[in-house]
C-alpha positions as CSV (number, residue, x, y, z in Angstrom):
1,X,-26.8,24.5,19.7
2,X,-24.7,27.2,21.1
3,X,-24.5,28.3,24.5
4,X,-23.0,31.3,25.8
5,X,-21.1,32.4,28.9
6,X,-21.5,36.0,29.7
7,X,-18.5,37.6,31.8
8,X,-21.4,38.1,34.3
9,X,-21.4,34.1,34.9
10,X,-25.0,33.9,33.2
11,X,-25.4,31.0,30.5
12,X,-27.8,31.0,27.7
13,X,-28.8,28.7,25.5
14,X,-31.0,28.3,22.5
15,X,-34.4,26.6,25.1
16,X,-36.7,28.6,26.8
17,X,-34.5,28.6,29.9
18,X,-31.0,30.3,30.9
19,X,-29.1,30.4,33.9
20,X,-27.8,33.6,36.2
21,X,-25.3,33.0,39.2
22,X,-27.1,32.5,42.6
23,X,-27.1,35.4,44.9
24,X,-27.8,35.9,48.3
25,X,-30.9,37.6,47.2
26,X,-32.3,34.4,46.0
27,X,-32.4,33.1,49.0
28,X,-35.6,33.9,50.0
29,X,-36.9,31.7,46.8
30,X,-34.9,28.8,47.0
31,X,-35.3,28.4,50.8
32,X,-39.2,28.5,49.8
33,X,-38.8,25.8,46.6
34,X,-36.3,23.3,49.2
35,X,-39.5,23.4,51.2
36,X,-41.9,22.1,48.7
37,X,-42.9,18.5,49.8
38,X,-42.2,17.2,46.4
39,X,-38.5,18.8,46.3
40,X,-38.3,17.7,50.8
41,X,-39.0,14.0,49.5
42,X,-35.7,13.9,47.8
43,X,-33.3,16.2,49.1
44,X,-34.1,16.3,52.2
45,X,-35.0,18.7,55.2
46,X,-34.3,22.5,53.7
47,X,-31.9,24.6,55.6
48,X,-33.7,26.1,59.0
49,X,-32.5,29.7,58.8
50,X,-31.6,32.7,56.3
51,X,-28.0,32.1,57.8
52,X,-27.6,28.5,57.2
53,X,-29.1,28.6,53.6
54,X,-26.3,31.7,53.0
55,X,-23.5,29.1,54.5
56,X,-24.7,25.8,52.2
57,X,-25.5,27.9,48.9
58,X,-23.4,31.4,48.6
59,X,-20.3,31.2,50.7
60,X,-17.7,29.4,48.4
61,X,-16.3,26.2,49.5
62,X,-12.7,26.2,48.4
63,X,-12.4,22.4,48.9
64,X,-14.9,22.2,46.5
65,X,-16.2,24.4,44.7
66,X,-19.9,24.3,43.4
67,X,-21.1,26.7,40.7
68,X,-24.6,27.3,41.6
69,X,-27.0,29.0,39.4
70,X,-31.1,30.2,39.4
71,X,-33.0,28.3,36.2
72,X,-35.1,31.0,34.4
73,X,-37.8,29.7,32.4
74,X,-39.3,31.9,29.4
75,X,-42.5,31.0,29.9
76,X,-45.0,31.2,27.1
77,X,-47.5,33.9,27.8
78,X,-46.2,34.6,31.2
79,X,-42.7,35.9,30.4
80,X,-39.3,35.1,32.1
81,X,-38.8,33.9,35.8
82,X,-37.0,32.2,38.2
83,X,-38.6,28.7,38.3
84,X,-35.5,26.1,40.4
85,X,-31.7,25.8,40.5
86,X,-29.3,24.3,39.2
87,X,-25.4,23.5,39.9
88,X,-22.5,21.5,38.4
89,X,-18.9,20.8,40.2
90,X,-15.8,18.6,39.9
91,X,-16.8,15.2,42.1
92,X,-13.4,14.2,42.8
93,X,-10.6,16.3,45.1
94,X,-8.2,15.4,42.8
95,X,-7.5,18.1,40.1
96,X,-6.4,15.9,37.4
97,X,-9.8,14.4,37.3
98,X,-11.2,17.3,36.3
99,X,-12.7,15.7,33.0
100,X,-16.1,14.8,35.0
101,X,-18.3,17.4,36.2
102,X,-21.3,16.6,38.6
103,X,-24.7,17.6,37.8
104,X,-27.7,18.5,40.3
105,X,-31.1,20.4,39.9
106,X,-34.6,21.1,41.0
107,X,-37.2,22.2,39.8
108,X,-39.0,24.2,42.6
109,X,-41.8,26.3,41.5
110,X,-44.3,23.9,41.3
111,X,-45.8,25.7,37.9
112,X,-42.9,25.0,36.4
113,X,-43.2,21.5,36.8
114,X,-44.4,18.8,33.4
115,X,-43.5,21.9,31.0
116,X,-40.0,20.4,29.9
117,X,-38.3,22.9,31.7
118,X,-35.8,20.1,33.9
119,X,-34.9,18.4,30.4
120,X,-34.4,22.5,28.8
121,X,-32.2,23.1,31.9
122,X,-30.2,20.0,32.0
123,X,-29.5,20.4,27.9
124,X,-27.9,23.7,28.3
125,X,-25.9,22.7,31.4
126,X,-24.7,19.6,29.3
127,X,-24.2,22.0,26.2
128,X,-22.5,24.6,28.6
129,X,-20.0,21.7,30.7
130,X,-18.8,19.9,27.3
131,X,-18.6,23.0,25.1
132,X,-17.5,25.4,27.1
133,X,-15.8,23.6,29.9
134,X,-14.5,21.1,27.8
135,X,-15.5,17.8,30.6
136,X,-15.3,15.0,29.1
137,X,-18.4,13.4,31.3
138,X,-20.7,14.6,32.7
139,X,-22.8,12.9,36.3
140,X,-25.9,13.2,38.2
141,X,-27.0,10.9,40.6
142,X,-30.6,11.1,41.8
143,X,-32.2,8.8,44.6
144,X,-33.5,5.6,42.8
145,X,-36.8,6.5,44.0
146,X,-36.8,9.7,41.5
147,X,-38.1,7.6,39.0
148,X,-39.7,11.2,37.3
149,X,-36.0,12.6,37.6
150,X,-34.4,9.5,36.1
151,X,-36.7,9.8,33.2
152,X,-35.9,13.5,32.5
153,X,-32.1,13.1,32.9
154,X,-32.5,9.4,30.4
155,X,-34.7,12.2,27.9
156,X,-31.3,14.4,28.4
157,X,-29.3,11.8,27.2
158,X,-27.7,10.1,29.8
159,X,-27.4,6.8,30.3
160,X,-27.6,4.0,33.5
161,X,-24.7,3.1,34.8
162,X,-25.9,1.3,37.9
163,X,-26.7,1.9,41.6
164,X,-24.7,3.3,44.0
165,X,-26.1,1.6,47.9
166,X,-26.7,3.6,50.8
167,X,-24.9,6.6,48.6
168,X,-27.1,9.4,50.5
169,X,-28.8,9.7,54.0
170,X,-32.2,11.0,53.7
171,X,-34.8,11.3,56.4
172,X,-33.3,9.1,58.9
173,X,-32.1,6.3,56.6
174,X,-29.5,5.3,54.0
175,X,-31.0,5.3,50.3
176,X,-29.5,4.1,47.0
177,X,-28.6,6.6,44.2
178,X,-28.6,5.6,40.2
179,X,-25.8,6.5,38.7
180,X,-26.5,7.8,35.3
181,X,-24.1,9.5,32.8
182,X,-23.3,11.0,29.4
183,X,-20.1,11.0,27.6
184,X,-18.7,13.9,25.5
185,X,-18.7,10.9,22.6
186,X,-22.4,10.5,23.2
187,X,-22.7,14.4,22.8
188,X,-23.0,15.0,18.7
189,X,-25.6,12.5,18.6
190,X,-27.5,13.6,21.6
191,X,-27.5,17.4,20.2
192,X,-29.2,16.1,17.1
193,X,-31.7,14.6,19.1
194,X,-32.9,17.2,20.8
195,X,-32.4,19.8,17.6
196,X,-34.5,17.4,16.1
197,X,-37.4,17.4,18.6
């Protein structure tokens, strides 16, 4: 399962779905899928203005950097577009912990949504973080209420490692996050998996 870095920061993989760097011109469309009620119920209000969205998603964060990218999905019939986002970044300030890398994504054009495309996109960023990056493990931690987001990320190959209280603030309250990962040791077997599907 090779993926491949392009000295243009694009990643492709052998799915139906490859990544490009986020640019400010993709603003408009991710400001419109962090608006979808589906994508508000779990991350929350989307930013108000142009401005804000160019401060939380394109202007670097030196502290810590996120590398943010737009999914493309080759759909069947329709041809490739951009369909969601995805990101991955180092959780911990500490440099010598760079061996984890933090996962999130969305999926925000709602046609994109039950095709596979999340488990495609989180395969090649998993493919991309442990054999291009060389992590060692690999995070995401979605709101325990995301039981459909669980179940893509489990179909991924990650595994439960338990629930982190009150980990986010959403909508006026504290809610609990499941921690769920997958090991670089985990990887081989995973890979055959899903070359075997």
């Amino acid at each position: 399962m090779p993926v491949h870095e392009h000295d243009s920061g694009r990643i492709d993989g052998p799915y139906d779905v490859s990544f490009r760097p986020l640019a400010e011109s993709d603003l408009p469309a991710l400001m419109r899928w962090l608006a979808d009620p589906e994508v508000v119920a779990f991350y929350g209000d989307p930013p108000a203005t142009l401005d804000e969205a160019r401060q939380d998603y394109v202007e670097p964060d030196t502290e810590s950097p996120t590398r943010r990218y737009v999914i493309e999905w080759d759909e069947p019939g329709r041809g490739r577009r951009d369909v969601g986002e995805v990101q991955w970044h180092h959780p911990y300030a500490d440099p010598s912990t760079h061996w984890s890398a933090g996962i999130d994504i969305l999926i925000g054009d709602p046609g994109a949504r039950g095709h596979g495309v999340g488990v495609e996109a989180i395969r090649v960023m998993v493919a991309y973080l442990f054999e291009v990056r060389g992590v060692h493990r690999v995070i995401i931690d979605p709101e325990v209420g995301n039981q459909r987001a669980i179940h893509v990320y489990e179909r991924a190959g990650f595994h439960r490692d338990g629930v982190v209280r009150h980990a986010a603030f959403e909508h006026g309250e504290y809610v609990d996050t499941q921690y769920l990962t997958i090991l670089v040791d985990e990887w081989p077997y995973a890979r055959a998996q899903w070359e075997a599907e």
